[in-house]
N, C-alpha and C positions, 0 to 999 in steps of 0.2 A: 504494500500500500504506500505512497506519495505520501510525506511526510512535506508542509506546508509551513514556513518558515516567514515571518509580517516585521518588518523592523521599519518604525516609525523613530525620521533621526530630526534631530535640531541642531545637529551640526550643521555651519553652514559651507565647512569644505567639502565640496561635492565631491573631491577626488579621492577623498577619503574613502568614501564609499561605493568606488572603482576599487580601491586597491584592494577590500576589503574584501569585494569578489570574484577579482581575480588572481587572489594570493593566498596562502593557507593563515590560519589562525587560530589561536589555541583558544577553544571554546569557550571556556571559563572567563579568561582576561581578553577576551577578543583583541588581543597584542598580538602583531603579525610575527609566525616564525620564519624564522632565519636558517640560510647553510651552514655548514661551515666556514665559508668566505664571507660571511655576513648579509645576502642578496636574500631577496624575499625568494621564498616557494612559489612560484605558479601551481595554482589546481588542476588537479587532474581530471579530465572527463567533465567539464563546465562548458554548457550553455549560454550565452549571457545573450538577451535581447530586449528592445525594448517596445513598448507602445508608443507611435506620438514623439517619437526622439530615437538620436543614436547613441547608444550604449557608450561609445567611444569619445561621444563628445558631448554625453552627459553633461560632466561638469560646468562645461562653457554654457551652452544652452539653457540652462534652470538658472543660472548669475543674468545670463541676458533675458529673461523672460521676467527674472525679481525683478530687473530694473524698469523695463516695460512696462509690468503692472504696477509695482511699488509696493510686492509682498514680499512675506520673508526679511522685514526689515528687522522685526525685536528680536531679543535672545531666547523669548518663551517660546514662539513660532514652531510648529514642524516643517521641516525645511524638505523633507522626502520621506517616498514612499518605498520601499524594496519587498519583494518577496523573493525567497529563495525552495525551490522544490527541491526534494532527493528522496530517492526512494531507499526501503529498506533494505540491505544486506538479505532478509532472507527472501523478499521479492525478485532478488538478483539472480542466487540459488532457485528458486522457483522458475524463473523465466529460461534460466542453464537447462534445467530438467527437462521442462516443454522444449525446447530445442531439438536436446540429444533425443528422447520418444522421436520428434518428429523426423528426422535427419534419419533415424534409423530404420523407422518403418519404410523411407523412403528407396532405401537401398534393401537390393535382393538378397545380398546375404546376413542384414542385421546389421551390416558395421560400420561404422562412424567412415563420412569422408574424409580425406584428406583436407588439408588446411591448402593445400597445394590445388584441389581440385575447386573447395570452395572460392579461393580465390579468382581461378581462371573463371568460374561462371559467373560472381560477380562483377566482372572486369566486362564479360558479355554483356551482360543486362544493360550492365552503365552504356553500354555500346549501346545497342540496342534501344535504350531510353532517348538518349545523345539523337538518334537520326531518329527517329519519331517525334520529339521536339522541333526538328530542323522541317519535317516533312510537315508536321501540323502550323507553324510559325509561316511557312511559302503557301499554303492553303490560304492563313486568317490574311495577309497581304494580298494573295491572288482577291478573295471575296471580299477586302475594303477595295482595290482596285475596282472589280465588277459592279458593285453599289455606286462609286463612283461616277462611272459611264451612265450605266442604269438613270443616276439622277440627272447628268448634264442632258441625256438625250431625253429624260421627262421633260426638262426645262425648255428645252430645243423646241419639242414639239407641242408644249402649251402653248410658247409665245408664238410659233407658226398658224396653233387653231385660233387664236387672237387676232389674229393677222390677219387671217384668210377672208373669214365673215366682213370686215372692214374695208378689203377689196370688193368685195362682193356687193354692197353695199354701195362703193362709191360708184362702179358700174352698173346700178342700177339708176340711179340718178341721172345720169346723165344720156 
């Protein structure tokens, strides 16, 4: 099960809370650790995205948007919103299990594929995916192209039925 993590900050260094998640940190003192050369840890297996902004220019983006509105100016103030998901360890192992069952009933003699095997058909798919993107992307241009035409030559031929009655008309007159 996802395990759902809400941290409401009043700090107002937004990069703070960049580094926060994208670097390890001892849970207890949410103090970032270190190497042995002293460098922050990068997480491993993280996510980061955002709604409405980019992740990466967070910080600038919420300092220019305080200043725009003229929020965020007291010390009391929440200054952001973060959530962080993770799921459980034994959801992790659980999802492993379902895997290997499935891998295995897959193949005819019961045994797990190679990592060698699975690679090569991922690397297909991705192919695979790659030119059905390409194919459906020259499709959606071909059919804005066709709508295109389709409208100039409506336009074409309204202003010519416009047209026509109006000659017709003047030849009648005279």
């Amino acid at each position: 099960m996802a395990i759902l993590k809400h941290i409401a900050s009043k700090n107002a260094n937004y990069a703070e809370i960049q580094r926060y998640l994208m670097f390890e940190h001892d849970e207890d003192t949410n103090k970032p650790i270190l190497n042995e050369n002293g460098k922050l840890i990068p997480r491993k297996g993280y996510i980061m995205d955002g709604i409405n902004c980019d992740p990466f220019t967070f910080d600038m983006e919420c300092r220019e948007l305080n200043a725009l509105y003229r929020k965020n100016e007291s010390y009391d103030e929440i200054k952001s919103h973060h959530y962080i998901i993770s799921f459980d360890p034994k959801d992790t192992i659980a999802l492993y299990e379902s895997a290997r069952k499935f891998l295995q009933g897959q193949s005819a003699d019961g045994r797990l594929p190679s990592i060698k095997l699975l690679k090569a058909e991922k690397e297909q798919l991705l192919h695979k995916k790659k030119e059905a993107q390409k194919t459906y992307h020259y499709y959606r241009d071909y059919q804005k192209e066709l709508n295109t035409v389709c409208s100039n030559v409506d336009k074409i031929l309204g202003q010519a039925r416009t047209r026509q009655p109006e000659k017709q008309k003047g030849a009648d007159i005279s």
